[in-house]
N, C-alpha and C positions, 0 to 999 in steps of 0.2 A: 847591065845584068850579066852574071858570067855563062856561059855557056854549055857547062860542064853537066851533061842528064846524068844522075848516076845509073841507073840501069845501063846507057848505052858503056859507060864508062868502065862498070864493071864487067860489065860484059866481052869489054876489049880484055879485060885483065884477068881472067878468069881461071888462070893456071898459075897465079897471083895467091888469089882470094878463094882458094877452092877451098874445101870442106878437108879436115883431117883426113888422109889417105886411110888408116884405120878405118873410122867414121864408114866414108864410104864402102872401103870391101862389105860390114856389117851392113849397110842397106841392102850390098847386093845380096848378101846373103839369105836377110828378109824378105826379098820381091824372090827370090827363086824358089819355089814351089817344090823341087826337088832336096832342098838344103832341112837341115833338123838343125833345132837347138844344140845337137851335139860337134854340129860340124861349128858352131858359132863360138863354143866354149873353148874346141879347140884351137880355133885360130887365135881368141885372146889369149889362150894359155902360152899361146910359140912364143908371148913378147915378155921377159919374168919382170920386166918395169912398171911395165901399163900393168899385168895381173899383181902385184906387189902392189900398185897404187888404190888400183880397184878395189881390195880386201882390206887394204886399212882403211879406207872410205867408209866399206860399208860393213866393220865390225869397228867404226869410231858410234860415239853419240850423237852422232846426224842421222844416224838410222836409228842407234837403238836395240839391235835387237836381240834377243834374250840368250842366244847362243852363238856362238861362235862361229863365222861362216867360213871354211876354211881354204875352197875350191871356185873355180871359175862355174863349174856347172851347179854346185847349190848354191853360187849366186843370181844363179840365170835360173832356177828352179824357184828361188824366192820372190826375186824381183819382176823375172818374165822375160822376154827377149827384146822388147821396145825397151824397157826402165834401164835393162844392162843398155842398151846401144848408146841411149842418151847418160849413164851416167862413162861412159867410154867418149862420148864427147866433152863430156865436160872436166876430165883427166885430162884430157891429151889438147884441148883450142886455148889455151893459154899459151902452149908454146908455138901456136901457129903462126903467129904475126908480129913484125920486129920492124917497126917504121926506121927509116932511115936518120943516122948521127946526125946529121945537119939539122933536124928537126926539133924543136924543143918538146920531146913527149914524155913523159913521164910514165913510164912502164908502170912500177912500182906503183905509184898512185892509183894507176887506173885500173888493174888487176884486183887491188885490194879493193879496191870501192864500186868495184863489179862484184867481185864474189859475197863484202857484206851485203851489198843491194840484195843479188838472191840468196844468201842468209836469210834476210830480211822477208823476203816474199813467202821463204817456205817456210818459216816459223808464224808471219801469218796466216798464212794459206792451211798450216795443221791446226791452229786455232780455230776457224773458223769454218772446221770437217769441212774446208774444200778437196776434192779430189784429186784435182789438178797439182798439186805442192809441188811437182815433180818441174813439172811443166812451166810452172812460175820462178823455180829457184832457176831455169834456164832464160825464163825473160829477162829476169834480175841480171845473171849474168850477164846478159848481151846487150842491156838497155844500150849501154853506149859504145855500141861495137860502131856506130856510122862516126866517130870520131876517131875510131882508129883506121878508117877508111880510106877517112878522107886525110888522114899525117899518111897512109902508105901512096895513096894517088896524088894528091895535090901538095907537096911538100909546101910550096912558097906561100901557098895559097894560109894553109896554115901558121906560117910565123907571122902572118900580117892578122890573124885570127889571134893570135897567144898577144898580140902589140893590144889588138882592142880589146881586150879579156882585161886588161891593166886598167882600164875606167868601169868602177862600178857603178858608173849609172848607166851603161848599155848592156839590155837585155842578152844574154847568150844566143838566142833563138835569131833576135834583131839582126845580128851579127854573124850569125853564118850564114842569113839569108843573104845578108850585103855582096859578101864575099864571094861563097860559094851557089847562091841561091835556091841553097837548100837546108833544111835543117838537118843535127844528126840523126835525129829519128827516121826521117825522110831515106837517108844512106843505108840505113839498119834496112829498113825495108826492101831495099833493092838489091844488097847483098842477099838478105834469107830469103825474099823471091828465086833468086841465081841457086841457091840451094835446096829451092823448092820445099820451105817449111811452109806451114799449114798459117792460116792469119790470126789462129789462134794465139802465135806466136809472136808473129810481125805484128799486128795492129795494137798491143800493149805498149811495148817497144816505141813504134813510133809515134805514142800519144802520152809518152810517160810525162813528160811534162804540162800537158794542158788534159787531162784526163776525159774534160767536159767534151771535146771534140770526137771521142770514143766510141764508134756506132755502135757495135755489135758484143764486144768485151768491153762491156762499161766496169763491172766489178773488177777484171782481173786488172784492166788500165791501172783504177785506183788504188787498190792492191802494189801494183809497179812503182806508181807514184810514189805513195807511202815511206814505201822501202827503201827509195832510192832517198828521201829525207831523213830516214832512220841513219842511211848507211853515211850521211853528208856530217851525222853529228854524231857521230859513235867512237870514230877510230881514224885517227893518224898512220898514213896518209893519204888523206879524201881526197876530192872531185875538186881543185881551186877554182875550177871554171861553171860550177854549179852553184847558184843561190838559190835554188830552187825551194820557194815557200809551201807549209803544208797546205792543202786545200781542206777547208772543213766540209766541201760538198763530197770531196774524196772519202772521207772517214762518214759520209752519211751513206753514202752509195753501199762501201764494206759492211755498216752495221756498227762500228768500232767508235769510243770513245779516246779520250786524251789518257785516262785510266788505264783504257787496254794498251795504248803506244810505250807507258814507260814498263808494264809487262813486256813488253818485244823488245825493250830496249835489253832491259837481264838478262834474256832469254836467248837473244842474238850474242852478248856480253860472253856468256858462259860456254860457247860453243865456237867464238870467233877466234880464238889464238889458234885451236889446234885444228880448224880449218884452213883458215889461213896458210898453215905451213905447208898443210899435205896437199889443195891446189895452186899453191902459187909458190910458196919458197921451195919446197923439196924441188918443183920442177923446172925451178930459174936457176937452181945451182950447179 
């Protein structure tokens, strides 16, 4: 069995796997008691990339909304100072992590079938006047961030992962336990602990694939799950290393029928080109 914990693992690499430096100033700025929304507005105005990014985000049809937002601080007057910080993470952690050449990782793939995933979650998630949408398109995101983890810490470890991925009749889950002895959910989890996210966060993440195991976020699990099946059969190019089947106790947990999925299928459809470019292509070129 390998030896590898990831907590301690991450924990040695932690200036590795840190949080967007953005990201951070904005928390500091959140926990100091002294700080205004106006000091928050202007430190994302200093950068005109990230605020250029930010505003076509949230004056695309992922928000919606009826008027034109034109400023950093009516975006932080609409959304709030939490909603701006996480949609400023989730601008700027795509270009955070670059597994090394020797690696067979597939950028591309996994960026796109992250960001449909929480496509995926927050087009459910407004369906079903969940509140949380916000918070689920960033589960969706990260569901498989422990697989970019582990291509940035255990390079070798992973090409003998990409060799057994080549036989489809070993489970994915089977086989990183083999290897790494742990799954990538399990990795996810021990990064956003090092980050100190809430397990509102973490415990979808590292159950998206068996949802039934789920304690405490049984719905939003399923929800994760879902999406991340939505997002495996939607768009080239997906997760090659995910087979992951619907679960019908999944879709009993949400409330959702087969009727509602191929609505989130259009739904996702209609909205996924020109996401796609403004988190992931604009910021890979």
């Amino acid at each position: 069995m390998p030896s590898n914990i990831p907590s301690e693992l991450i924990g040695n690499n932690l200036k590795l796997l840190s949080l967007p430096a953005v990201v951070e100033k904005i928390n500091n700025l959140l926990e100091d008691p002294n700080s205004t929304t106006a000091d928050i507005s202007h430190y994302i105005s200093q950068d005109p990339v990230l605020t250029a990014r930010i505003l076509k985000l949230v004056n695309s049809p992922f928000y919606n909304f009826p008027s034109e937002i034109d400023t950093i601080s009516m975006a932080v007057t609409i959304l709030g100072t939490r909603q701006l910080r996480d949609l400023v993470f989730v601008t700027t952690v795509v270009s955070q992590f670059t597994p090394h050449d020797d690696v067979q990782f597939d950028l591309e793939a996994f960026w796109c079938h992250s960001i449909t995933t929480g496509l995926a979650a927050r087009v459910i998630a407004i369906d079903q006047k969940n509140l949380n949408s916000e918070r689920l398109f960033i589960c969706g995101l990260l569901h498989d961030i422990g697989k970019m983890i582990m291509a940035l810490l255990l390079p070798q470890e992973v090409i003998t992962l990409n060799k057994a991925n080549l036989n489809k009749e070993i489970n994915i889950y089977d086989a990183e336990s083999q290897i790494f002895g742990y799954s990538h959910g399990e990795w996810a989890t021990a990064l956003l602990e090092s980050w100190h996210f809430p397990t509102s966060i973490s415990e979808p993440i590292q159950y998206h694939h068996n949802p039934e195991e789920c304690s405490e976020f049984k719905a939003d699990c399923a929800v994760i799950h879902i999406a991340n099946v939505i997002a495996n059969n939607i768009q080239a190019p997906i997760s090659k290393d995910d087979d992951t089947l619907l679960q019908q106790a999944a879709l009993d947990v949400v409330g959702i029928t087969q009727n509602d999925i191929e609505n989130y299928y259009e739904q996702v459809y209609e909205l996924l080109d020109s996401i796609l470019q403004m988190l992931y292509y604009d910021v890979a070129a």
